[in-house]
LUMSE-987514 format. One record per atom (N, C-alpha, C): residue in one letter; z, y, x. Coordinates in steps of 0.05 Angstrom, whole numbers, padded with zeros to 5 digits, always signed. Atoms other than C-alpha are relative to their C-alpha. Layout:
BEGIN
AZYX;...
This chain:
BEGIN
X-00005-00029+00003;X+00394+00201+01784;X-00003+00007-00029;X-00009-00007+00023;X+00415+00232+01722;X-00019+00029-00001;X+00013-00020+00015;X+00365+00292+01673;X+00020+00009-00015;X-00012-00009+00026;X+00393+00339+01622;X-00025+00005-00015;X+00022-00010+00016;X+00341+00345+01566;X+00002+00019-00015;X-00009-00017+00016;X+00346+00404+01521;X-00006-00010-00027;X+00013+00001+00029;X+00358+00392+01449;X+00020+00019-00018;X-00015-00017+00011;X+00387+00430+01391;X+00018-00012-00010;X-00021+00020+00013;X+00450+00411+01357;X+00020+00021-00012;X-00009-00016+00014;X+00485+00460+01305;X-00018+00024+00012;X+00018-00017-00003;X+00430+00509+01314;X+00008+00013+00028;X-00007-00011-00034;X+00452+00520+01391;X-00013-00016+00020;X+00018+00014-00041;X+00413+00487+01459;X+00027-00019+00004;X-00013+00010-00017;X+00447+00432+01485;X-00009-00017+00013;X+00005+00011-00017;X+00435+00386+01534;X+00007-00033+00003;X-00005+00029+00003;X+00430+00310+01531;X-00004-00015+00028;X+00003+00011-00024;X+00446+00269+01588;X-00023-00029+00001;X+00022+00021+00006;X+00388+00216+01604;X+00008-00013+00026;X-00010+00018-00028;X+00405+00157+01662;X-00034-00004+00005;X+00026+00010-00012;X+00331+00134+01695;X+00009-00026+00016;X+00000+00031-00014;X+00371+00069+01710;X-00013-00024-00022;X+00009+00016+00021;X+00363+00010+01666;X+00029-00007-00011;X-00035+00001+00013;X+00436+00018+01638;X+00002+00019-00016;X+00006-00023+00014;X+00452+00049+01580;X+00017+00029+00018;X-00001-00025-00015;X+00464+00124+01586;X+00033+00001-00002;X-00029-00007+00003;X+00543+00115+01558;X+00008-00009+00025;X-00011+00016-00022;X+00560+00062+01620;X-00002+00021+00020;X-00013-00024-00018;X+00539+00114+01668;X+00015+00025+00001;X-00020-00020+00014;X+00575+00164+01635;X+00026+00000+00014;X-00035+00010+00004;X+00638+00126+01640;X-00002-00003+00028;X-00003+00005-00021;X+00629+00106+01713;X+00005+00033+00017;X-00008-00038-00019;X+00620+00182+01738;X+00022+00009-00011;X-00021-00006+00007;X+00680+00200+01692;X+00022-00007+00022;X-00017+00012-00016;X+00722+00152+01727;X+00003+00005+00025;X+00002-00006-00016;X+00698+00171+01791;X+00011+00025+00003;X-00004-00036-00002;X+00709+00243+01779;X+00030-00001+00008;X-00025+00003+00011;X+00777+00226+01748;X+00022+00002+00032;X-00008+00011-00028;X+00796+00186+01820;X+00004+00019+00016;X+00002-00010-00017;X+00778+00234+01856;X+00014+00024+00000;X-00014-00027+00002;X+00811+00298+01819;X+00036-00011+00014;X-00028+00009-00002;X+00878+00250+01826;X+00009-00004+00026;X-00014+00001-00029;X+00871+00234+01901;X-00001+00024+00024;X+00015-00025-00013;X+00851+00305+01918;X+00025+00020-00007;X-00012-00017+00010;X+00911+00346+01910;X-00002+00038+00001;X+00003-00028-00006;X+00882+00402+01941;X-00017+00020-00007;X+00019-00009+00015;X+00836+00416+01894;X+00009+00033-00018;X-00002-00019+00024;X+00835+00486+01855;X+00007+00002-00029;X-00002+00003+00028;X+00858+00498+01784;X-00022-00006-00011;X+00025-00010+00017;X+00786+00520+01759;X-00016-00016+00006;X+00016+00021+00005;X+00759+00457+01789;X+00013-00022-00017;X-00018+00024+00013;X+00811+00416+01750;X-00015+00005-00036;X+00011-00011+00025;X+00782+00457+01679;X-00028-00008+00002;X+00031+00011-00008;X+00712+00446+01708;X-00005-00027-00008;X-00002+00018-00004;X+00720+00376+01714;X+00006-00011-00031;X-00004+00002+00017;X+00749+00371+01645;X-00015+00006-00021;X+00019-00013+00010;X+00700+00418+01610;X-00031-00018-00001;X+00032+00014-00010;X+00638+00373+01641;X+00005-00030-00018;X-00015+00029+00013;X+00683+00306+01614;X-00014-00001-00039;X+00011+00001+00023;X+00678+00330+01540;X-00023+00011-00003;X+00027+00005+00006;X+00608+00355+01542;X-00014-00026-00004;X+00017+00029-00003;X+00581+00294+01570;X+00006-00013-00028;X-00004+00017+00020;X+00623+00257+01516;X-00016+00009-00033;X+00014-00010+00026;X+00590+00306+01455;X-00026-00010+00009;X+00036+00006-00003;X+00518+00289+01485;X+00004-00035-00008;X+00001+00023+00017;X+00536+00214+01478;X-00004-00008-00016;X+00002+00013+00034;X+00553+00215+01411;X-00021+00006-00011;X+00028-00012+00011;X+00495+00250+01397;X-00024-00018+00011;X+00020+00023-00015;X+00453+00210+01441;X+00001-00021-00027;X-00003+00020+00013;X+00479+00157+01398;X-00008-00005-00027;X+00015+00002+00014;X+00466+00187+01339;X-00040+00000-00011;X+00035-00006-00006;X+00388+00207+01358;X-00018-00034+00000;X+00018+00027+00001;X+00377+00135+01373;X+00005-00016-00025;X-00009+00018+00028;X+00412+00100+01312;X-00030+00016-00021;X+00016-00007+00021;X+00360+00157+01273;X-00032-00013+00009;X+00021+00000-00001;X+00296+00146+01308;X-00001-00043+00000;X-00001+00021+00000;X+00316+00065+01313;X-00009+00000-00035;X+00007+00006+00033;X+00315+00070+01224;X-00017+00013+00002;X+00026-00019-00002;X+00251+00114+01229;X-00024-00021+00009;X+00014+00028-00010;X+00222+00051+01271;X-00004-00025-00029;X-00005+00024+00017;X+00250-00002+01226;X-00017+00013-00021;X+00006-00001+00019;X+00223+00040+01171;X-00034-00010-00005;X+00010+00004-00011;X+00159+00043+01202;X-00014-00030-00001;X+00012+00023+00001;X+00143-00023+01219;X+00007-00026-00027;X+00000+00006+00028;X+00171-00039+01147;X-00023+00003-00013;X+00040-00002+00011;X+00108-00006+01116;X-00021-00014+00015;X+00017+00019-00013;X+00069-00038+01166;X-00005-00028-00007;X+00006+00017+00003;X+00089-00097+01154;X-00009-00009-00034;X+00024+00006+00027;X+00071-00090+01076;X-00028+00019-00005;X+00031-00006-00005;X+00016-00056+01096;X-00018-00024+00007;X+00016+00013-00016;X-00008-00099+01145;X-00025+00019+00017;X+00015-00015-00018;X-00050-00043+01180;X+00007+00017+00017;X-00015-00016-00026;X+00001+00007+01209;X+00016-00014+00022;X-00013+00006-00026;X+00030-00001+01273;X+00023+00017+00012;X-00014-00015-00017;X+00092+00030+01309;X-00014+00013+00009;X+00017-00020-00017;X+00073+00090+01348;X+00028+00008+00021;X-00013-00007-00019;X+00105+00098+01417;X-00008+00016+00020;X+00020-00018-00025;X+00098+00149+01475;X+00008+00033-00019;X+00001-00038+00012;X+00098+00237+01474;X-00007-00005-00031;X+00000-00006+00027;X+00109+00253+01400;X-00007-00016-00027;X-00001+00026+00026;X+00128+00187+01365;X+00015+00009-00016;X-00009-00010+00032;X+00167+00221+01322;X-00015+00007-00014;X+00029-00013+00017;X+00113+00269+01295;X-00020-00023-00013;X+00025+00021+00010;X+00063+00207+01290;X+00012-00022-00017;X-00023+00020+00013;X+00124+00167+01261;X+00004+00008-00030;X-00005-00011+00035;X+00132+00216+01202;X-00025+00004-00014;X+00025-00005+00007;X+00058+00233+01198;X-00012-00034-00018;X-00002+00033+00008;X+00058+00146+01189;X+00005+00002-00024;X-00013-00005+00028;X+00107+00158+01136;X-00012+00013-00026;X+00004-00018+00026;X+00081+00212+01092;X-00031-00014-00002;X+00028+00016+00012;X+00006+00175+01103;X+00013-00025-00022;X-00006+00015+00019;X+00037+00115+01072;X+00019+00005-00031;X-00016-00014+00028;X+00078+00152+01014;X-00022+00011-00013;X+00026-00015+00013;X+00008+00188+00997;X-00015-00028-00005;X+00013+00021+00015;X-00027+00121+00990;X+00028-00006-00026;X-00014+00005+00025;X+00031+00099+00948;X+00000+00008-00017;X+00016-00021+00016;X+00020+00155+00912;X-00019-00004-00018;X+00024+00004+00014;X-00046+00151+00900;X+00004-00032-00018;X-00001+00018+00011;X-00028+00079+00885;X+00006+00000-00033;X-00022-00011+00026;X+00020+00099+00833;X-00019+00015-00027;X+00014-00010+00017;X-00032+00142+00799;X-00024-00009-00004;X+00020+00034+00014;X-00087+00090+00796;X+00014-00009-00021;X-00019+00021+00019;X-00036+00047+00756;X-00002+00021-00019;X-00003-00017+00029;X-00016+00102+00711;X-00028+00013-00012;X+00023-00010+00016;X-00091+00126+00699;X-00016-00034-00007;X+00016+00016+00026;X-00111+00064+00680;X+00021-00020-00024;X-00017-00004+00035;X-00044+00056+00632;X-00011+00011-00022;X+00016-00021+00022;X-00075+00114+00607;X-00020-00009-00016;X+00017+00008+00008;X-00134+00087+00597;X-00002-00023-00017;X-00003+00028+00018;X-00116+00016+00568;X+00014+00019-00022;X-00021-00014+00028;X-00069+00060+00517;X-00028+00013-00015;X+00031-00016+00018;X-00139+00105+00498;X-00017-00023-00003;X+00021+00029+00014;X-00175+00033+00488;X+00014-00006-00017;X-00010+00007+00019;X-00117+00006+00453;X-00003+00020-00034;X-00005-00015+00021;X-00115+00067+00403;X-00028-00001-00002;X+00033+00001+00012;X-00196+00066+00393;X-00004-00027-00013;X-00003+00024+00021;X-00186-00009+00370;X+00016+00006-00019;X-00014-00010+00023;X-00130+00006+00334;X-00016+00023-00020;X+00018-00026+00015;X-00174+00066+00303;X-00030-00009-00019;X+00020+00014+00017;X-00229+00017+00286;X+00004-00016-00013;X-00012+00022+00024;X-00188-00037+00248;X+00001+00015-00017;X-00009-00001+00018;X-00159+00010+00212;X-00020+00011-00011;X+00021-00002+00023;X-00233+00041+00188;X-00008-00026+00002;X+00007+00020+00010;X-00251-00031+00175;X+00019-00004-00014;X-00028+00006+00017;X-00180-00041+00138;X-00014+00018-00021;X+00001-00009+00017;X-00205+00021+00099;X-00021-00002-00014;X+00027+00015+00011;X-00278-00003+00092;X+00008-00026-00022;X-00003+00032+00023;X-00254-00071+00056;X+00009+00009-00014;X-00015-00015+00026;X-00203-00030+00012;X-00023+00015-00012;X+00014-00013+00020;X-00256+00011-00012;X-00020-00019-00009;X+00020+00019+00010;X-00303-00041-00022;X+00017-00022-00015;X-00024+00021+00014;X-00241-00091-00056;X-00001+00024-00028;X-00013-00025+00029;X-00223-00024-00098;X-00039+00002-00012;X+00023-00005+00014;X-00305-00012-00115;X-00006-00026-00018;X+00014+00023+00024;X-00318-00085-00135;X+00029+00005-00029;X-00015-00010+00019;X-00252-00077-00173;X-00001+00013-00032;X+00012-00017+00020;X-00272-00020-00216;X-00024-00009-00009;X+00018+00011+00016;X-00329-00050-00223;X+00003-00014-00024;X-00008+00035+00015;X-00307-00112-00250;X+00022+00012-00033;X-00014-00011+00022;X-00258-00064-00299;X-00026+00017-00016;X+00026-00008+00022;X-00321-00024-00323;X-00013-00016-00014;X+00019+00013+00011;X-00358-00083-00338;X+00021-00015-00025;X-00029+00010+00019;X-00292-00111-00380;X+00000+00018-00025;X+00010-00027+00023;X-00296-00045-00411;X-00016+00004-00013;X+00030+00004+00010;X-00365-00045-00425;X+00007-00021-00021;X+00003+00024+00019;X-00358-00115-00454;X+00013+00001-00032;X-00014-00001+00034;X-00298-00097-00505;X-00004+00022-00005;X+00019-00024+00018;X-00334-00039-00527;X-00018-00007-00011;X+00029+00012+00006;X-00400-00072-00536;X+00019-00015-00024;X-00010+00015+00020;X-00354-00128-00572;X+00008+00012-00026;X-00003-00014+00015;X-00318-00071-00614;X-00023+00010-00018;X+00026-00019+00006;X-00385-00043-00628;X-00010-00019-00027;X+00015+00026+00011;X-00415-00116-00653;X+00020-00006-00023;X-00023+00000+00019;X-00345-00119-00689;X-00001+00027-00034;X+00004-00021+00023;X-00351-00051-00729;X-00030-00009-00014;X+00027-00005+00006;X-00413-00061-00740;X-00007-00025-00023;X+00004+00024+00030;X-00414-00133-00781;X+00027+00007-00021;X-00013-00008+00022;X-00356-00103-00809;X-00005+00032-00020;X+00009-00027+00012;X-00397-00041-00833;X-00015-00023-00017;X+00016+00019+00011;X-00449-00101-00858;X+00003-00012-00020;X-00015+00010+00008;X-00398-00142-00883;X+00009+00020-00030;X-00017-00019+00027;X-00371-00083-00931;X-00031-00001-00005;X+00015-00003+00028;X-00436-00061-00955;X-00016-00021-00011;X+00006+00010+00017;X-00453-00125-00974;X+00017-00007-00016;X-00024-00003+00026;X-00390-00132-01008;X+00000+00014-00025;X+00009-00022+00013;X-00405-00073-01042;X-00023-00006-00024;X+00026-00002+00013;X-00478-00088-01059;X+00013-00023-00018;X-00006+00017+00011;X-00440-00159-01084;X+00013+00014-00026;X-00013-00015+00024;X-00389-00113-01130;X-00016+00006-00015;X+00029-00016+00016;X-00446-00077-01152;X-00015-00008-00015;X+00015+00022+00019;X-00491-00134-01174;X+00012-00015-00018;X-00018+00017+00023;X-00432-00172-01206;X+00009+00022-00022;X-00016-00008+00022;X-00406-00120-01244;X-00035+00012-00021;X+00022+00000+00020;X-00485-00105-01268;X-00002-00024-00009;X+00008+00025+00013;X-00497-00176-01287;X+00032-00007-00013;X-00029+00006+00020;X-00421-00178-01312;X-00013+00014-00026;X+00008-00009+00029;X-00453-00131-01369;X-00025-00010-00004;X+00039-00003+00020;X-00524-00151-01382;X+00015-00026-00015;X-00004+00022+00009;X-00484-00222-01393;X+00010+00007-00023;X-00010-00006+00022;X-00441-00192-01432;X-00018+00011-00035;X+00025-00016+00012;X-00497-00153-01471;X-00010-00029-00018;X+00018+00025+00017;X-00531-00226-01482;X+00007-00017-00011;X-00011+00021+00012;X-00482-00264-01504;X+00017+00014-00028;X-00004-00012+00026;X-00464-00211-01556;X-00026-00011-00027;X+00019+00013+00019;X-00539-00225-01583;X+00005-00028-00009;X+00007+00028-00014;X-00544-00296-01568;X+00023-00017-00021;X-00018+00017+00022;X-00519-00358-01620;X+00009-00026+00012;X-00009+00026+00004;X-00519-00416-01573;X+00018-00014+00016;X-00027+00015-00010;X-00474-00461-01547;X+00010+00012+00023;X-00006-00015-00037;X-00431-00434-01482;X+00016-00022+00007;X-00017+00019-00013;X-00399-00472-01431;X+00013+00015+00022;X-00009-00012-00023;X-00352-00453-01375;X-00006+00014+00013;X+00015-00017-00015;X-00393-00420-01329;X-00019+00017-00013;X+00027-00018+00012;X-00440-00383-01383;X+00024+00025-00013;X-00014-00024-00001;X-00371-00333-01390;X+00003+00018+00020;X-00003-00008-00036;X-00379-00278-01349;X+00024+00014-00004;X-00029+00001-00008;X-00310-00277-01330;X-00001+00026+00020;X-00003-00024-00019;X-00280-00206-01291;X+00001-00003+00021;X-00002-00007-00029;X-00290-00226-01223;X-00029+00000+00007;X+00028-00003-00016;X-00343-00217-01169;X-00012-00024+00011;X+00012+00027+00002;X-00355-00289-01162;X+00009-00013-00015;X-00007+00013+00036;X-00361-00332-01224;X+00013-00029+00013;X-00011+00016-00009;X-00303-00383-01218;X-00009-00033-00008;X+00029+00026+00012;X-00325-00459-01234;X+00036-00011-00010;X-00019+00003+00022;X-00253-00470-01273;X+00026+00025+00002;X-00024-00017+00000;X-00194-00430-01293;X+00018+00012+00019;X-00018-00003-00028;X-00148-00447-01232;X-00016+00027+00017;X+00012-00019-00022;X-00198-00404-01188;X+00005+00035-00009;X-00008-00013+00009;X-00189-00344-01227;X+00038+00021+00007;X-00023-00014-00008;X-00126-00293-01186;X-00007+00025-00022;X-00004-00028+00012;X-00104-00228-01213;X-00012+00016+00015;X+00009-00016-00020;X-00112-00203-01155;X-00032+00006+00006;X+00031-00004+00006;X-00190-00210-01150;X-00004+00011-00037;X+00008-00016+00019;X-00189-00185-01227;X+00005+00027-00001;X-00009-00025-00007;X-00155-00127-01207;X-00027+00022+00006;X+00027-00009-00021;X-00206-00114-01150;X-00019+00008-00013;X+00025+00001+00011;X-00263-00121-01195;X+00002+00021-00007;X+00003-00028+00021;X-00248-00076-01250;X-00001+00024+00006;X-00002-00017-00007;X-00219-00027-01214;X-00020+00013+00026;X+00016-00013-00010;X-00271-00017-01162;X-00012+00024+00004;X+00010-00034+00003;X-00297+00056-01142;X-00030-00009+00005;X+00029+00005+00001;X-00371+00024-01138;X-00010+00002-00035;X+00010+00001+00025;X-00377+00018-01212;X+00017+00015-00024;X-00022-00010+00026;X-00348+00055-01280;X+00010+00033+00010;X-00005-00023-00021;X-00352+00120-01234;X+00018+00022-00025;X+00005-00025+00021;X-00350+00168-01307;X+00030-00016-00011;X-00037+00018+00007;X-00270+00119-01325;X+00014+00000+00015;X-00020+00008-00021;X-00214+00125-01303;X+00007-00033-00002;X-00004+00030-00002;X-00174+00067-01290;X+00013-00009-00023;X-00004+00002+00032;X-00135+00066-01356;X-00022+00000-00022;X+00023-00001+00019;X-00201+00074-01389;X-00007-00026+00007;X+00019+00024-00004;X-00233+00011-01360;X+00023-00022+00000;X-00013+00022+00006;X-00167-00027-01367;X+00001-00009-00029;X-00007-00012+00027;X-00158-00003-01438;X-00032-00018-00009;X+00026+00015+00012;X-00237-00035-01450;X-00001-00024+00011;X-00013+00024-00009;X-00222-00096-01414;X+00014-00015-00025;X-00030+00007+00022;X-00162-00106-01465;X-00020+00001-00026;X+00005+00016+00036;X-00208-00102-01527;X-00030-00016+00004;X+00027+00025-00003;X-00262-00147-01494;X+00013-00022-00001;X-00020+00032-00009;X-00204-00202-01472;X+00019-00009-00020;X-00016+00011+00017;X-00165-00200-01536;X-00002-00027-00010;X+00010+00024+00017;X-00150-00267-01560;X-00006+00006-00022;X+00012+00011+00038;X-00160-00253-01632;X-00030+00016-00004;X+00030-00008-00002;X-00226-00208-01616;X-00021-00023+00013;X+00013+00013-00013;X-00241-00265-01573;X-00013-00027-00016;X-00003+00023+00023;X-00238-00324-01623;X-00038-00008-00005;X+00027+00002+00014;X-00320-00305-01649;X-00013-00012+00025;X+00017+00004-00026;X-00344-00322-01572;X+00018-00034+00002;X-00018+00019+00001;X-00284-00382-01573;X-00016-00027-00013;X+00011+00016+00011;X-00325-00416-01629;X-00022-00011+00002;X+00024+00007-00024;X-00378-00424-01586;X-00010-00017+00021;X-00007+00025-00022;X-00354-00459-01530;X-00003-00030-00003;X+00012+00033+00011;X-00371-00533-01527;X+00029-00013-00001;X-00024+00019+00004;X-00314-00581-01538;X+00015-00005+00019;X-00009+00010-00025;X-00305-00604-01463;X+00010+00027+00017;X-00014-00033-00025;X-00294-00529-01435;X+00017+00015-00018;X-00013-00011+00017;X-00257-00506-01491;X+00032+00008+00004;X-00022-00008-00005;X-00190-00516-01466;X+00001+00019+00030;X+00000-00017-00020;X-00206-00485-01394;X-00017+00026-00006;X+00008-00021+00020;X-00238-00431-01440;X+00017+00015-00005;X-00030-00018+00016;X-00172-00407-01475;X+00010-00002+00031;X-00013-00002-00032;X-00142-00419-01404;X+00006+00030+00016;X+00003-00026-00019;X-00179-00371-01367;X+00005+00022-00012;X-00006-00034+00020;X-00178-00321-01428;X+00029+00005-00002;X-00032-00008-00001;X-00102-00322-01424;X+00006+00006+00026;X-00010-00007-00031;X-00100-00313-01351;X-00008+00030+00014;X+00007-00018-00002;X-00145-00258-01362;X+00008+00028-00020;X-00028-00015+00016;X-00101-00222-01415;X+00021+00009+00002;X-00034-00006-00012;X-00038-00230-01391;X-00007+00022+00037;X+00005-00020-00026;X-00070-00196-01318;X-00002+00029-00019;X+00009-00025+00006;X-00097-00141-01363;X+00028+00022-00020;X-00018-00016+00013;X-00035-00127-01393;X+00024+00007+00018;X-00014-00014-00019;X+00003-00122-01330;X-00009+00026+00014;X+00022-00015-00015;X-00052-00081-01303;X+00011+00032-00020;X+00002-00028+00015;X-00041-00031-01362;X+00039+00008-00002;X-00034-00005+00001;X+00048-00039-01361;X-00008+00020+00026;X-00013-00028-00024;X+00045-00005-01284;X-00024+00019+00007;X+00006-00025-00004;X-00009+00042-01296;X+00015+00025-00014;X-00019-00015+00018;X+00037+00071-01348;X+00018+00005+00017;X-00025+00000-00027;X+00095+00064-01295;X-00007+00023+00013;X+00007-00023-00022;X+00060+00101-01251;X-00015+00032-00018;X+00006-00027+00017;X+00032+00158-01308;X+00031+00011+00001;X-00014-00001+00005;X+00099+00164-01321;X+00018+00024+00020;X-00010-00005-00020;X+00127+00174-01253;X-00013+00021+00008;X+00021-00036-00008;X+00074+00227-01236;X+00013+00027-00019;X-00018-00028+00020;X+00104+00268-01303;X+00027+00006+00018;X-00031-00011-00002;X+00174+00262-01282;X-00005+00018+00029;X+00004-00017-00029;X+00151+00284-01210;X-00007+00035-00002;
């Protein structure tokens, strides 16, 4: 015996045919059709309005079929889906019986809410490995900037103490060369006083001279002729340590009538035999300077007028 169940279908009531045999519900379908069919055909004495009847009942049935057909194809993938999660679950189970759908989707959305939750596990502890990664990353790079400042401090260091050093050196430098001059100085100073007392005593004085007992115009007494430059006679004379109250034409100009050979001659006759010729030597080396000495101070008097 055949049910109609009520279900909806384009928002209207309709009525689904259900068999209580063990055949599906289309086969009996088709058998009462046929029957019907038979029976409208060997029945001629049938009424119009049961012939429409008969027809009318034909395509119902056939719209509940398809529908039938589709209801089970949906709740069949609803199943499959079902015992899909289950089986990568491994804890849900099909649910059959009054309101397996309801417990079917209630299945569903439980297992979409664990996934869920699954889902946001994973991404909170992305999260979390990313906020570890950036706090290492955050502490290299203050240890990156710890060693740079400590590379850059010894650094500077190492350039201060460089600094320090060729300063100190500069220092030790000026400083023997502050030493250096005033004993140069004190040297000028002493030679050109003991250049006159000699002078002085060998004006008195009758006896014999030899090479080294002329005190010759430089600041160290030479030990023959050769040693004797211009250039150190220059130096001497002209010095701003001694002769402060002469100019320089004045002290060349007295030079010139100390070094004359023919003023020189009375000190000449003096000299011993063996120094005699590096005697006249040096006195010509010291002449001939003193007379260049006095050509380009004139040069230069000169040049100052015309200026």
């Amino acid at each position: 015996m055949a049910t109609l169940h009520p279900r909806t279908h384009n928002n209207r009531p309709c009525y689904i045919h259900r068999s209580q045999t063990n055949f599906p519900a289309h086969t009996a379908s088709s058998q009462r059709m046929h029957h019907r069919s038979a029976t409208y055909h060997g029945d001629k004495d049938e009424a119009p309005w049961q012939h429409m009847a008969h027809t009318y009942t034909w395509v119902v049935e056939h719209e509940y079929i398809t529908l039938d057909k589709r209801d089970r194809k949906t709740e069949q993938w609803i199943l499959e889906q079902q015992m899909l999660l289950a089986a990568e679950g491994g804890e849900r189970r099909p649910v059959r019986g009054p309101g397996a759908q309801q417990k079917i989707w209630e299945e569903m959305v439980y297992s979409y809410e664990i996934e869920a939750e699954r889902w946001m596990r994973h991404e909170e502890e992305a999260r979390r490995q990313a906020a570890e990664r950036d706090r290492k990353a955050r502490l290299v790079e203050e240890e990156i900037r710890r060693i740079e400042a400590k590379v850059r401090y010894k650094r500077e260091a190492e350039c201060r103490k460089i600094a320090e050093e060729k300063q100190r050196t500069y220092e030790e430098f000026k400083e023997r060369e502050r030493r250096n001059r005033l004993k140069a100085e004190k040297l000028t100073v002493d030679a050109w006083r003991e250049h006159e007392e000699r002078w002085a005593s060998l004006a008195t004085s009758s006896e014999p001279l030899a090479f080294s007992d002329i005190p010759w115009p430089v600041a160290l007494q030479p030990a023959s002729a050769g040693d004797m430059k211009p250039a150190a006679i220059m130096q001497f004379l002209l010095s701003h340590l001694h002769s402060e109250n002469q100019t320089r034409k004045e002290r060349i100009r007295s030079a010139q009538l100390r070094w004359h050979p023919d003023r020189f001659q009375r000190v000449l006759g003096r000299v011993k035999d063996k120094d005699k010729a590096q005697v006249e030597e040096g006195v010509g080396i010291v002449a001939r300077c003193l007379n260049d000495m006095m050509a380009q101070e004139t040069a230069t008097a000169r040049q100052v007028k015309t200026l």
